[in-house]
C-alpha positions in Angstrom: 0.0 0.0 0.0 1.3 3.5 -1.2 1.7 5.7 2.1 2.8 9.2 1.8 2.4 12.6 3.6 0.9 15.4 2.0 4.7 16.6 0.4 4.9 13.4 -0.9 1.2 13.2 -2.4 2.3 16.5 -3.9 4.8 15.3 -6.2 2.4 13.0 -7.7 -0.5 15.4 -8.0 2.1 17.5 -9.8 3.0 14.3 -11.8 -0.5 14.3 -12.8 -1.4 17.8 -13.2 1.7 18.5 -15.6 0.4 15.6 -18.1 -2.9 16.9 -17.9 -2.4 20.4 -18.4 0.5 19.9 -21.0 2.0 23.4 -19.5 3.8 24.7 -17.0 3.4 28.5 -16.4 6.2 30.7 -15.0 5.2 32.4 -11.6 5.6 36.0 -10.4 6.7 37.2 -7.2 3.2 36.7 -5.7 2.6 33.0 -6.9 0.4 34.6 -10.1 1.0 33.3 -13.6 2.6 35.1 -15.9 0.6 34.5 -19.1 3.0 34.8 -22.0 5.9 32.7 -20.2 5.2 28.7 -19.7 6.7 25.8 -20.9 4.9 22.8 -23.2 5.2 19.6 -21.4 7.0 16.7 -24.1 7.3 14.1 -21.8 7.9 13.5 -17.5 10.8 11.1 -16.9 10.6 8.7 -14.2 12.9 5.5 -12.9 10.8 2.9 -11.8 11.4 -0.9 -11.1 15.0 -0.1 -12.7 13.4 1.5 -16.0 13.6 4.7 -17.3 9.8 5.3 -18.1 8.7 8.4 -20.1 5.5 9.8 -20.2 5.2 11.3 -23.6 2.2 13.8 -24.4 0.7 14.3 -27.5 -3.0 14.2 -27.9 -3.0 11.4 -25.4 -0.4 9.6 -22.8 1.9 7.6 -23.9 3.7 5.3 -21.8 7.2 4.7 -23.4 10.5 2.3 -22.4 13.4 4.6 -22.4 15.5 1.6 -23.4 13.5 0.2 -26.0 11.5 3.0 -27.3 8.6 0.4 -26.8 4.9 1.9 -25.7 3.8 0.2 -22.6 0.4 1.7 -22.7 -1.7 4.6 -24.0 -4.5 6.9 -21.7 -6.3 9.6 -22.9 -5.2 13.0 -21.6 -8.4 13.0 -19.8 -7.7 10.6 -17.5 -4.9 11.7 -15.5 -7.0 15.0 -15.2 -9.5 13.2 -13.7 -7.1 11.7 -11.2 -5.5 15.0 -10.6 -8.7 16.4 -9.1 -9.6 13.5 -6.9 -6.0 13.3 -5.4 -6.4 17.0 -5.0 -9.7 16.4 -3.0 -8.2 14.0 -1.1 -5.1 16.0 0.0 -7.1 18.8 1.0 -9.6 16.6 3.2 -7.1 14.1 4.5 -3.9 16.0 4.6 -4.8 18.5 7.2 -5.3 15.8 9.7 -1.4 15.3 9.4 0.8 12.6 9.0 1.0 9.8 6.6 -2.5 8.9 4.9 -3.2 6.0 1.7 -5.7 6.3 -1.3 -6.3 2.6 -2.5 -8.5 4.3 -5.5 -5.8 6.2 -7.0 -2.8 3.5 -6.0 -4.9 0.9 -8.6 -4.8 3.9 -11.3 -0.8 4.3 -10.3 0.5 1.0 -10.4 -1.6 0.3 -14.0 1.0 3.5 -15.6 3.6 1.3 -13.7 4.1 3.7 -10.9 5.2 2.2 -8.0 6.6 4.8 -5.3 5.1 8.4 -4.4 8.9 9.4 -5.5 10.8 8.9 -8.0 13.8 6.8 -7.6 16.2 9.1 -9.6 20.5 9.2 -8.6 19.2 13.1 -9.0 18.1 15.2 -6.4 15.0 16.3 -8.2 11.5 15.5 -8.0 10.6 15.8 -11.1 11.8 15.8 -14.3 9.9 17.3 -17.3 11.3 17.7 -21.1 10.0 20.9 -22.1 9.6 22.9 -25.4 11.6 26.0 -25.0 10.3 29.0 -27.0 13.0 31.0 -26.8 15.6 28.8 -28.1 13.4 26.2 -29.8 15.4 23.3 -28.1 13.7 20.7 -25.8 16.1 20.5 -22.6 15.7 17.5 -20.0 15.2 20.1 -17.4 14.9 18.4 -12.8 12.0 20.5 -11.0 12.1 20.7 -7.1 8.8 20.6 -5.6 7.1 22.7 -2.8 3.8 22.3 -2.4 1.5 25.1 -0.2 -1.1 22.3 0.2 -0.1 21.2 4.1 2.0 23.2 6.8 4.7 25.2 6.0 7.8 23.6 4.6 11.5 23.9 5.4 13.8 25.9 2.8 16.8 25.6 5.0 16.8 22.4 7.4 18.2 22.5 10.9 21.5 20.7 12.2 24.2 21.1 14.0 25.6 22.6 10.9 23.8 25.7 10.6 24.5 26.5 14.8 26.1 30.2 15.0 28.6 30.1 17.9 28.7 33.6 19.8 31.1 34.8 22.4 29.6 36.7 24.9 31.1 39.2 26.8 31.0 41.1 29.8 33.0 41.0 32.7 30.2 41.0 35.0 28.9 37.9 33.4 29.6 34.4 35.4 28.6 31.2 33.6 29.0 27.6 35.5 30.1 24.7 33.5 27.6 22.6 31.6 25.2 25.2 30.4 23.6 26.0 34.0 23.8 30.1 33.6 21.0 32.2 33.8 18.4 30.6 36.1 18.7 27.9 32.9 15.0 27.1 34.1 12.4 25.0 31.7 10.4 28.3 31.5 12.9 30.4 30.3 12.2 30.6 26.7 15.4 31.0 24.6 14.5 34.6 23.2 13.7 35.9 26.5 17.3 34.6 27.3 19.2 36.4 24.5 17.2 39.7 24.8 17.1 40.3 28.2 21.2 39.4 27.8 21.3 41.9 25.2 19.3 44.7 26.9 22.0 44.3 30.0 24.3 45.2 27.5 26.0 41.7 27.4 27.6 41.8 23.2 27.3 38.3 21.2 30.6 38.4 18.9 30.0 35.8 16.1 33.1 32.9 16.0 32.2 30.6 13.8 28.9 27.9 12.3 28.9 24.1 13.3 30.8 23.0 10.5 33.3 24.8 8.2 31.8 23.1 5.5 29.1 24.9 5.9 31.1 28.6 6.5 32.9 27.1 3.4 30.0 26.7 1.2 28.6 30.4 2.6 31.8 32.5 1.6 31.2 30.5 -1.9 28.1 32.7 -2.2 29.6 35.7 -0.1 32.8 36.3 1.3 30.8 38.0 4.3 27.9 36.2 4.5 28.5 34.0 7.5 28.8 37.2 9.1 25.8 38.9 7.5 23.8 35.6 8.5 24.8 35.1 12.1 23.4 38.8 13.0 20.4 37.6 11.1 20.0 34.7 13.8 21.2 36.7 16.6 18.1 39.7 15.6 16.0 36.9 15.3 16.8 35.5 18.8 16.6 38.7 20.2 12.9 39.3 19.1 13.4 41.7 16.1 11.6 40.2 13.6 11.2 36.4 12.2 10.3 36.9 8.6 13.2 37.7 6.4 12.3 40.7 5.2 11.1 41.8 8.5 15.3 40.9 9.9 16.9 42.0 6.4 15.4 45.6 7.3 16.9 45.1 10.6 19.6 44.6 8.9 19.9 47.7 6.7 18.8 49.9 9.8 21.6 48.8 12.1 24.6 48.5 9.4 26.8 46.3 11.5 29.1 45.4 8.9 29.1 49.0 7.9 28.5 49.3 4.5 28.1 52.4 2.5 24.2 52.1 1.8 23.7 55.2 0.5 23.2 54.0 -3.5 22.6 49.7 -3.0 20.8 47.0 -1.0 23.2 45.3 -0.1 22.1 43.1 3.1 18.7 42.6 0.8 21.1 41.4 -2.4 23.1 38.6 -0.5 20.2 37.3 1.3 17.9 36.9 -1.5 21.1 35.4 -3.4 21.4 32.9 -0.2 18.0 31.6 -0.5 18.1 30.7 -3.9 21.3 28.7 -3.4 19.6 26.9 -0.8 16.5 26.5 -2.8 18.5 25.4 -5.7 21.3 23.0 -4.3 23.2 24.0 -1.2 22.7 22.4 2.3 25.0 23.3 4.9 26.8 19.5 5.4 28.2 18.9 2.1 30.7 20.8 -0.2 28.8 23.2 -2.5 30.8 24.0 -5.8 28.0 26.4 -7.0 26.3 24.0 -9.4 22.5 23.7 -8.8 21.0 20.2 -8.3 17.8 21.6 -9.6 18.5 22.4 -13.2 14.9 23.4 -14.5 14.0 25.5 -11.1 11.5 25.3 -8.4 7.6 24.2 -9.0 5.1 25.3 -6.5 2.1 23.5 -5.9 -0.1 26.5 -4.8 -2.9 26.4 -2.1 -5.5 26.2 -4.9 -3.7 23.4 -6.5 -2.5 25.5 -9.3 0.7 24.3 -10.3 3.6 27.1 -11.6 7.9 27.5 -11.6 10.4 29.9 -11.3 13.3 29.4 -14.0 16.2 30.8 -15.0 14.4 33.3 -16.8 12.2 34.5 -14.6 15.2 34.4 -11.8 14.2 37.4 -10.3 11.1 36.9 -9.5 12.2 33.6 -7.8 14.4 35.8 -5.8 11.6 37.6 -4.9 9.2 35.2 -4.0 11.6 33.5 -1.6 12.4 36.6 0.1 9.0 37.5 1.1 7.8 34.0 1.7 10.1 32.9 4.0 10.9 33.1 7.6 13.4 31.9 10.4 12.0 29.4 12.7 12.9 27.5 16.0 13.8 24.0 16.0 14.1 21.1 19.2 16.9 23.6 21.6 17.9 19.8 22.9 18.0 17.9 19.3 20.4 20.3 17.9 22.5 21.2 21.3 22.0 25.0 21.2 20.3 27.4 23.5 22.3 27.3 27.0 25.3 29.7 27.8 28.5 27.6 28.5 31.9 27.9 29.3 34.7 27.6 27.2 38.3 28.6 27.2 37.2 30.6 30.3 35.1 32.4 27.5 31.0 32.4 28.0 29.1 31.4 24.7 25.6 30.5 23.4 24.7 28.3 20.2 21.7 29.7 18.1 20.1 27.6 15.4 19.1 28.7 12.2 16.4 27.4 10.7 14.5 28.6 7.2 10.5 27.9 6.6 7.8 29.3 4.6 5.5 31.6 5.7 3.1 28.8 4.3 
Protein backbone atom coordinates (compact mmCIF):
# COMPACT_ATOMS: atom_id res chain seq x y z
CA UNK A 1 0.00 0.00 0.00
CA UNK A 2 1.32 3.54 -1.16
CA UNK A 3 1.71 5.71 2.09
CA UNK A 4 2.80 9.17 1.81
CA UNK A 5 2.45 12.59 3.64
CA UNK A 6 0.92 15.44 2.02
CA UNK A 7 4.67 16.64 0.42
CA UNK A 8 4.91 13.42 -0.93
CA UNK A 9 1.24 13.16 -2.43
CA UNK A 10 2.32 16.46 -3.93
CA UNK A 11 4.79 15.30 -6.21
CA UNK A 12 2.39 12.97 -7.70
CA UNK A 13 -0.52 15.35 -7.96
CA UNK A 14 2.14 17.47 -9.82
CA UNK A 15 3.01 14.26 -11.76
CA UNK A 16 -0.53 14.30 -12.81
CA UNK A 17 -1.38 17.82 -13.18
CA UNK A 18 1.66 18.52 -15.63
CA UNK A 19 0.40 15.59 -18.08
CA UNK A 20 -2.92 16.88 -17.87
CA UNK A 21 -2.37 20.44 -18.37
CA UNK A 22 0.53 19.93 -20.96
CA UNK A 23 2.03 23.41 -19.54
CA UNK A 24 3.78 24.68 -17.01
CA UNK A 25 3.40 28.46 -16.43
CA UNK A 26 6.17 30.66 -15.03
CA UNK A 27 5.18 32.42 -11.61
CA UNK A 28 5.61 35.98 -10.42
CA UNK A 29 6.72 37.19 -7.22
CA UNK A 30 3.19 36.66 -5.72
CA UNK A 31 2.64 33.05 -6.92
CA UNK A 32 0.39 34.59 -10.08
CA UNK A 33 1.01 33.26 -13.59
CA UNK A 34 2.65 35.09 -15.88
CA UNK A 35 0.60 34.53 -19.10
CA UNK A 36 3.03 34.77 -22.02
CA UNK A 37 5.86 32.72 -20.22
CA UNK A 38 5.16 28.71 -19.71
CA UNK A 39 6.74 25.84 -20.86
CA UNK A 40 4.85 22.83 -23.23
CA UNK A 41 5.20 19.62 -21.44
CA UNK A 42 7.02 16.74 -24.11
CA UNK A 43 7.26 14.07 -21.77
CA UNK A 44 7.92 13.54 -17.52
CA UNK A 45 10.76 11.08 -16.92
CA UNK A 46 10.55 8.75 -14.21
CA UNK A 47 12.90 5.50 -12.88
CA UNK A 48 10.77 2.88 -11.79
CA UNK A 49 11.36 -0.90 -11.09
CA UNK A 50 15.05 -0.06 -12.70
CA UNK A 51 13.40 1.53 -15.99
CA UNK A 52 13.57 4.65 -17.26
CA UNK A 53 9.76 5.28 -18.14
CA UNK A 54 8.70 8.42 -20.08
CA UNK A 55 5.45 9.83 -20.17
CA UNK A 56 5.15 11.33 -23.63
CA UNK A 57 2.20 13.80 -24.36
CA UNK A 58 0.69 14.28 -27.48
CA UNK A 59 -3.04 14.23 -27.86
CA UNK A 60 -3.05 11.41 -25.44
CA UNK A 61 -0.42 9.60 -22.81
CA UNK A 62 1.87 7.56 -23.89
CA UNK A 63 3.69 5.26 -21.79
CA UNK A 64 7.20 4.67 -23.35
CA UNK A 65 10.54 2.28 -22.38
CA UNK A 66 13.43 4.63 -22.36
CA UNK A 67 15.50 1.55 -23.39
CA UNK A 68 13.55 0.22 -26.00
CA UNK A 69 11.52 3.03 -27.33
CA UNK A 70 8.59 0.37 -26.77
CA UNK A 71 4.91 1.93 -25.74
CA UNK A 72 3.76 0.24 -22.59
CA UNK A 73 0.35 1.66 -22.72
CA UNK A 74 -1.71 4.60 -23.99
CA UNK A 75 -4.49 6.88 -21.73
CA UNK A 76 -6.34 9.55 -22.89
CA UNK A 77 -5.22 12.97 -21.62
CA UNK A 78 -8.38 13.05 -19.82
CA UNK A 79 -7.69 10.59 -17.45
CA UNK A 80 -4.87 11.71 -15.52
CA UNK A 81 -7.00 15.02 -15.24
CA UNK A 82 -9.47 13.18 -13.70
CA UNK A 83 -7.11 11.70 -11.23
CA UNK A 84 -5.47 15.03 -10.55
CA UNK A 85 -8.75 16.40 -9.08
CA UNK A 86 -9.59 13.48 -6.91
CA UNK A 87 -6.02 13.33 -5.37
CA UNK A 88 -6.44 16.99 -5.05
CA UNK A 89 -9.71 16.43 -3.00
CA UNK A 90 -8.19 14.04 -1.07
CA UNK A 91 -5.14 15.97 -0.05
CA UNK A 92 -7.05 18.77 0.96
CA UNK A 93 -9.60 16.59 3.16
CA UNK A 94 -7.07 14.10 4.53
CA UNK A 95 -3.87 15.97 4.65
CA UNK A 96 -4.76 18.47 7.20
CA UNK A 97 -5.32 15.77 9.68
CA UNK A 98 -1.43 15.33 9.41
CA UNK A 99 0.76 12.60 9.04
CA UNK A 100 0.98 9.78 6.58
CA UNK A 101 -2.54 8.87 4.93
CA UNK A 102 -3.17 6.03 1.74
CA UNK A 103 -5.73 6.28 -1.34
CA UNK A 104 -6.26 2.64 -2.48
CA UNK A 105 -8.53 4.29 -5.50
CA UNK A 106 -5.76 6.23 -7.03
CA UNK A 107 -2.84 3.48 -6.03
CA UNK A 108 -4.90 0.94 -8.62
CA UNK A 109 -4.79 3.91 -11.29
CA UNK A 110 -0.79 4.32 -10.29
CA UNK A 111 0.48 0.95 -10.41
CA UNK A 112 -1.60 0.29 -14.03
CA UNK A 113 0.97 3.51 -15.65
CA UNK A 114 3.63 1.28 -13.75
CA UNK A 115 4.07 3.75 -10.90
CA UNK A 116 5.20 2.18 -7.98
CA UNK A 117 6.58 4.85 -5.27
CA UNK A 118 5.10 8.35 -4.41
CA UNK A 119 8.93 9.43 -5.46
CA UNK A 120 10.77 8.94 -8.04
CA UNK A 121 13.82 6.76 -7.62
CA UNK A 122 16.25 9.13 -9.63
CA UNK A 123 20.50 9.24 -8.59
CA UNK A 124 19.20 13.09 -8.97
CA UNK A 125 18.12 15.15 -6.37
CA UNK A 126 15.00 16.33 -8.20
CA UNK A 127 11.51 15.54 -8.01
CA UNK A 128 10.62 15.80 -11.14
CA UNK A 129 11.81 15.82 -14.29
CA UNK A 130 9.91 17.27 -17.34
CA UNK A 131 11.31 17.71 -21.07
CA UNK A 132 10.01 20.86 -22.10
CA UNK A 133 9.62 22.94 -25.43
CA UNK A 134 11.63 25.97 -24.99
CA UNK A 135 10.26 28.96 -27.00
CA UNK A 136 12.99 30.97 -26.83
CA UNK A 137 15.62 28.75 -28.10
CA UNK A 138 13.36 26.18 -29.81
CA UNK A 139 15.37 23.28 -28.08
CA UNK A 140 13.72 20.67 -25.77
CA UNK A 141 16.15 20.46 -22.56
CA UNK A 142 15.75 17.53 -20.03
CA UNK A 143 15.18 20.13 -17.38
CA UNK A 144 14.91 18.40 -12.79
CA UNK A 145 12.03 20.47 -10.98
CA UNK A 146 12.06 20.74 -7.07
CA UNK A 147 8.77 20.57 -5.55
CA UNK A 148 7.08 22.70 -2.85
CA UNK A 149 3.81 22.25 -2.43
CA UNK A 150 1.48 25.14 -0.23
CA UNK A 151 -1.09 22.31 0.18
CA UNK A 152 -0.08 21.21 4.09
CA UNK A 153 1.99 23.20 6.84
CA UNK A 154 4.74 25.15 6.04
CA UNK A 155 7.76 23.56 4.62
CA UNK A 156 11.51 23.89 5.37
CA UNK A 157 13.79 25.85 2.83
CA UNK A 158 16.82 25.59 5.03
CA UNK A 159 16.78 22.42 7.44
CA UNK A 160 18.21 22.53 10.89
CA UNK A 161 21.45 20.69 12.15
CA UNK A 162 24.17 21.09 13.99
CA UNK A 163 25.62 22.63 10.93
CA UNK A 164 23.82 25.70 10.57
CA UNK A 165 24.52 26.46 14.85
CA UNK A 166 26.09 30.16 14.96
CA UNK A 167 28.55 30.09 17.85
CA UNK A 168 28.71 33.58 19.76
CA UNK A 169 31.13 34.77 22.45
CA UNK A 170 29.61 36.68 24.86
CA UNK A 171 31.06 39.22 26.82
CA UNK A 172 30.97 41.10 29.81
CA UNK A 173 32.96 41.02 32.65
CA UNK A 174 30.19 41.01 34.95
CA UNK A 175 28.94 37.87 33.37
CA UNK A 176 29.59 34.41 35.44
CA UNK A 177 28.58 31.18 33.64
CA UNK A 178 29.05 27.58 35.53
CA UNK A 179 30.07 24.72 33.49
CA UNK A 180 27.60 22.62 31.58
CA UNK A 181 25.18 25.17 30.39
CA UNK A 182 23.57 25.98 34.00
CA UNK A 183 23.79 30.12 33.62
CA UNK A 184 21.03 32.20 33.82
CA UNK A 185 18.44 30.62 36.09
CA UNK A 186 18.70 27.92 32.88
CA UNK A 187 15.04 27.09 34.07
CA UNK A 188 12.36 25.03 31.66
CA UNK A 189 10.44 28.30 31.51
CA UNK A 190 12.86 30.39 30.29
CA UNK A 191 12.20 30.62 26.67
CA UNK A 192 15.41 31.01 24.61
CA UNK A 193 14.52 34.61 23.19
CA UNK A 194 13.68 35.86 26.49
CA UNK A 195 17.25 34.57 27.25
CA UNK A 196 19.17 36.43 24.54
CA UNK A 197 17.17 39.67 24.79
CA UNK A 198 17.12 40.27 28.21
CA UNK A 199 21.21 39.39 27.80
CA UNK A 200 21.31 41.95 25.20
CA UNK A 201 19.27 44.72 26.91
CA UNK A 202 21.97 44.29 30.04
CA UNK A 203 24.27 45.22 27.50
CA UNK A 204 25.99 41.66 27.37
CA UNK A 205 27.57 41.77 23.16
CA UNK A 206 27.26 38.34 21.23
CA UNK A 207 30.56 38.35 18.88
CA UNK A 208 29.98 35.76 16.09
CA UNK A 209 33.07 32.89 15.96
CA UNK A 210 32.23 30.63 13.76
CA UNK A 211 28.95 27.93 12.27
CA UNK A 212 28.88 24.08 13.32
CA UNK A 213 30.78 23.02 10.55
CA UNK A 214 33.27 24.81 8.16
CA UNK A 215 31.81 23.13 5.53
CA UNK A 216 29.08 24.85 5.86
CA UNK A 217 31.10 28.63 6.49
CA UNK A 218 32.95 27.11 3.40
CA UNK A 219 29.98 26.73 1.21
CA UNK A 220 28.56 30.41 2.59
CA UNK A 221 31.79 32.48 1.58
CA UNK A 222 31.23 30.53 -1.93
CA UNK A 223 28.14 32.71 -2.15
CA UNK A 224 29.62 35.69 -0.12
CA UNK A 225 32.81 36.30 1.28
CA UNK A 226 30.83 37.98 4.27
CA UNK A 227 27.90 36.18 4.47
CA UNK A 228 28.53 34.01 7.50
CA UNK A 229 28.84 37.22 9.15
CA UNK A 230 25.80 38.90 7.47
CA UNK A 231 23.82 35.56 8.48
CA UNK A 232 24.82 35.10 12.10
CA UNK A 233 23.44 38.76 12.97
CA UNK A 234 20.40 37.61 11.15
CA UNK A 235 19.96 34.67 13.82
CA UNK A 236 21.17 36.74 16.58
CA UNK A 237 18.11 39.69 15.65
CA UNK A 238 16.04 36.87 15.31
CA UNK A 239 16.79 35.54 18.77
CA UNK A 240 16.56 38.66 20.22
CA UNK A 241 12.93 39.32 19.12
CA UNK A 242 13.39 41.74 16.05
CA UNK A 243 11.56 40.19 13.62
CA UNK A 244 11.22 36.42 12.16
CA UNK A 245 10.35 36.88 8.59
CA UNK A 246 13.19 37.66 6.41
CA UNK A 247 12.30 40.74 5.22
CA UNK A 248 11.06 41.76 8.49
CA UNK A 249 15.27 40.88 9.93
CA UNK A 250 16.93 41.97 6.40
CA UNK A 251 15.39 45.61 7.28
CA UNK A 252 16.88 45.14 10.60
CA UNK A 253 19.63 44.63 8.89
CA UNK A 254 19.86 47.66 6.67
CA UNK A 255 18.84 49.88 9.77
CA UNK A 256 21.56 48.82 12.12
CA UNK A 257 24.60 48.48 9.41
CA UNK A 258 26.80 46.33 11.54
CA UNK A 259 29.08 45.37 8.89
CA UNK A 260 29.13 48.99 7.86
CA UNK A 261 28.47 49.25 4.51
CA UNK A 262 28.11 52.43 2.46
CA UNK A 263 24.18 52.12 1.84
CA UNK A 264 23.66 55.16 0.47
CA UNK A 265 23.15 54.04 -3.49
CA UNK A 266 22.61 49.65 -2.96
CA UNK A 267 20.81 46.99 -1.03
CA UNK A 268 23.23 45.30 -0.12
CA UNK A 269 22.14 43.10 3.11
CA UNK A 270 18.71 42.57 0.77
CA UNK A 271 21.08 41.37 -2.40
CA UNK A 272 23.11 38.64 -0.54
CA UNK A 273 20.18 37.31 1.27
CA UNK A 274 17.91 36.94 -1.55
CA UNK A 275 21.07 35.41 -3.35
CA UNK A 276 21.37 32.87 -0.20
CA UNK A 277 18.03 31.65 -0.50
CA UNK A 278 18.13 30.70 -3.86
CA UNK A 279 21.29 28.74 -3.43
CA UNK A 280 19.61 26.92 -0.76
CA UNK A 281 16.55 26.53 -2.77
CA UNK A 282 18.51 25.37 -5.69
CA UNK A 283 21.34 23.03 -4.26
CA UNK A 284 23.22 24.02 -1.22
CA UNK A 285 22.73 22.41 2.28
CA UNK A 286 25.01 23.29 4.86
CA UNK A 287 26.79 19.55 5.41
CA UNK A 288 28.22 18.88 2.13
CA UNK A 289 30.72 20.76 -0.20
CA UNK A 290 28.81 23.21 -2.46
CA UNK A 291 30.82 23.97 -5.78
CA UNK A 292 27.95 26.38 -7.01
CA UNK A 293 26.33 23.97 -9.41
CA UNK A 294 22.51 23.70 -8.83
CA UNK A 295 21.00 20.21 -8.32
CA UNK A 296 17.83 21.57 -9.64
CA UNK A 297 18.54 22.36 -13.22
CA UNK A 298 14.91 23.36 -14.51
CA UNK A 299 13.98 25.47 -11.13
CA UNK A 300 11.54 25.29 -8.43
CA UNK A 301 7.56 24.25 -9.01
CA UNK A 302 5.09 25.30 -6.55
CA UNK A 303 2.11 23.49 -5.87
CA UNK A 304 -0.06 26.50 -4.84
CA UNK A 305 -2.87 26.38 -2.13
CA UNK A 306 -5.51 26.22 -4.88
CA UNK A 307 -3.67 23.42 -6.48
CA UNK A 308 -2.52 25.50 -9.26
CA UNK A 309 0.72 24.28 -10.27
CA UNK A 310 3.62 27.12 -11.57
CA UNK A 311 7.94 27.49 -11.64
CA UNK A 312 10.35 29.89 -11.31
CA UNK A 313 13.25 29.39 -13.99
CA UNK A 314 16.17 30.84 -15.04
CA UNK A 315 14.40 33.30 -16.84
CA UNK A 316 12.16 34.54 -14.62
CA UNK A 317 15.16 34.39 -11.78
CA UNK A 318 14.22 37.35 -10.34
CA UNK A 319 11.13 36.92 -9.52
CA UNK A 320 12.24 33.59 -7.78
CA UNK A 321 14.45 35.82 -5.78
CA UNK A 322 11.61 37.59 -4.94
CA UNK A 323 9.19 35.17 -3.96
CA UNK A 324 11.62 33.50 -1.58
CA UNK A 325 12.44 36.60 0.08
CA UNK A 326 9.04 37.54 1.09
CA UNK A 327 7.81 33.98 1.68
CA UNK A 328 10.06 32.89 4.03
CA UNK A 329 10.92 33.14 7.62
CA UNK A 330 13.41 31.93 10.44
CA UNK A 331 12.04 29.36 12.67
CA UNK A 332 12.89 27.49 16.04
CA UNK A 333 13.75 23.97 16.04
CA UNK A 334 14.11 21.11 19.21
CA UNK A 335 16.92 23.65 21.59
CA UNK A 336 17.86 19.83 22.86
CA UNK A 337 18.04 17.86 19.29
CA UNK A 338 20.42 20.31 17.91
CA UNK A 339 22.47 21.25 21.33
CA UNK A 340 21.97 25.01 21.18
CA UNK A 341 20.33 27.44 23.46
CA UNK A 342 22.35 27.28 26.97
CA UNK A 343 25.30 29.72 27.80
CA UNK A 344 28.46 27.58 28.46
CA UNK A 345 31.92 27.90 29.34
CA UNK A 346 34.67 27.59 27.18
CA UNK A 347 38.32 28.63 27.25
CA UNK A 348 37.25 30.62 30.29
CA UNK A 349 35.11 32.42 27.55
CA UNK A 350 31.01 32.43 28.05
CA UNK A 351 29.08 31.35 24.68
CA UNK A 352 25.65 30.53 23.36
CA UNK A 353 24.74 28.28 20.22
CA UNK A 354 21.66 29.71 18.10
CA UNK A 355 20.08 27.62 15.39
CA UNK A 356 19.10 28.74 12.22
CA UNK A 357 16.43 27.44 10.69
CA UNK A 358 14.54 28.60 7.22
CA UNK A 359 10.50 27.86 6.59
CA UNK A 360 7.84 29.30 4.57
CA UNK A 361 5.49 31.59 5.73
CA UNK A 362 3.10 28.78 4.31
Amino acid sequence: MLTGNIGEWSEIYTFLRVLAEGELYAADDNLDKIKDIYYPIISVIREESGKELNYRRNGSIKIIDAETDTVISELPVTTFSEHANSLLNKIKNDGNEGGSFEFPELEHFLKSIKIERLKSRSTKKDDITLVVHDYRTGLRPTLGFSIKSQLGGASTLLNPGAATNFTYKVTNDRMVVKEGGEAYGESEEMKLKQKVSSKAEEGYSFVFEDTGNPVFTSNLRMIDSLLPEILSYLVLYYYMGKGSTIKTLTEVLRNENPLKFDLSDQRFYEHKIKSFLMDVALGMTPAKVWEGNYLASGGYIIVRDDGEIVCYHIYNIDQFKEYLFNSTKLDTPSTSRYGYGNFYNESEETKIKLNLQIRFNK
